[in-house]
C-alpha positions in Angstrom: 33.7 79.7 17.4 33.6 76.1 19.4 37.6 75.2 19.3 37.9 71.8 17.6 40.7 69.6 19.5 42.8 66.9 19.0 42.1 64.1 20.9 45.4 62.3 22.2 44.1 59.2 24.2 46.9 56.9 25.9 46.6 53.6 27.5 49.0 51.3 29.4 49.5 48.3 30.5 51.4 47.7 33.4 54.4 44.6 33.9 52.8 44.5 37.4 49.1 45.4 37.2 48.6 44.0 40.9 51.0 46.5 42.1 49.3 49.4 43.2 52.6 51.4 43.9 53.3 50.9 40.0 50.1 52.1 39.2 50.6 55.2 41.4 54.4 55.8 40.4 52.8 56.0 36.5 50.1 58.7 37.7 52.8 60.1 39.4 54.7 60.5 36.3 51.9 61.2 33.8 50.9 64.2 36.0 54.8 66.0 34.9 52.9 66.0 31.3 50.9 69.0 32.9 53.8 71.1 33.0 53.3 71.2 29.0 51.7 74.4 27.5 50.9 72.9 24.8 48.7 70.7 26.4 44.8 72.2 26.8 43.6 69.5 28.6 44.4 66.5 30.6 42.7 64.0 32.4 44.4 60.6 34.2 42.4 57.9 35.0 42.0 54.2 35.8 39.4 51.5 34.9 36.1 52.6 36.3 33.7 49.9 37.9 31.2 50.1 35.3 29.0 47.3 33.9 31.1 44.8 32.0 30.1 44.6 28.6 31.4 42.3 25.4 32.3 45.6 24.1 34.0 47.4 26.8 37.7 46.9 26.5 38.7 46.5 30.8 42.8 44.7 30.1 44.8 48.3 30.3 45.2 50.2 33.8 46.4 53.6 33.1 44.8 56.1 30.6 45.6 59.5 30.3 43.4 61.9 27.4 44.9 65.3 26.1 43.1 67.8 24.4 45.4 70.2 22.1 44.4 72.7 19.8 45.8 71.1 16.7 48.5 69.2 15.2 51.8 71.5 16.0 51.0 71.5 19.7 50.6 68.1 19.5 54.0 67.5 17.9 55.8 70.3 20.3 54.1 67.9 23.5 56.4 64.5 21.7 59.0 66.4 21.0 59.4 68.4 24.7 61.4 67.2 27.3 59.1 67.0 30.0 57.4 64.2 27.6 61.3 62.7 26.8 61.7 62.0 30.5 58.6 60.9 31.0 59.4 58.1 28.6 62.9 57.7 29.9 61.7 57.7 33.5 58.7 55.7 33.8 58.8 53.3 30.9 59.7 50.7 33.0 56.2 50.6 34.6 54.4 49.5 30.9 54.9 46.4 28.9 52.2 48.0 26.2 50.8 51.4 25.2 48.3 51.5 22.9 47.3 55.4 21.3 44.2 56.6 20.2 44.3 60.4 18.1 41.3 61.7 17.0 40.2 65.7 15.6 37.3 66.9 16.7 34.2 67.2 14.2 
């Protein structure tokens, strides 16, 4: 049977978006979160050069997309400490995070 994640998107907004050391010290930083079991899957990336499009939202700079198997590991990811320094360590670099969690269907 096909295993039906959660979805845990993340974007951010950088206070300097023009600083590419800021961009790189977040990366930096969201690549800890791999150190979390309960974490399936993780992918980091940045704004890809594709078409611009009414619809296509391009104002964030940082996304990162976890797959978990349901809501418990999701919870144990907010609650470990790898994901409390995270926050505490690299929250400087954001002025906005916006989240996106969606289940599978």
């Amino acid at each position: 049977m096909e295993t039906k994640y959660l979805l845990h998107h993340v974007f951010f907004w950088l206070n300097n978006p023009e600083s590419l050391e800021d961009r790189n010290k977040l990366i930096e930083g969201l690549n800890t979160l791999k150190g979390i079991e309960a974490i399936k899957k993780i992918h980091i990336g940045v704004l890809a050069s594709t078409e611009k499009r009414e619809v296509v939202d391009t104002s964030w700079d940082v996304s990162e997309l976890m797959f978990f198997e349901n809501e418990k590991d999701q919870k144990i990811y907010q609650d470990h400490i790898i994901h409390q320094e995270f926050v505490k360590n690299y929250s400087h670099l954001w002025k906005k995070v916006v989240v996106f969690d969606a289940q599978d269907v």
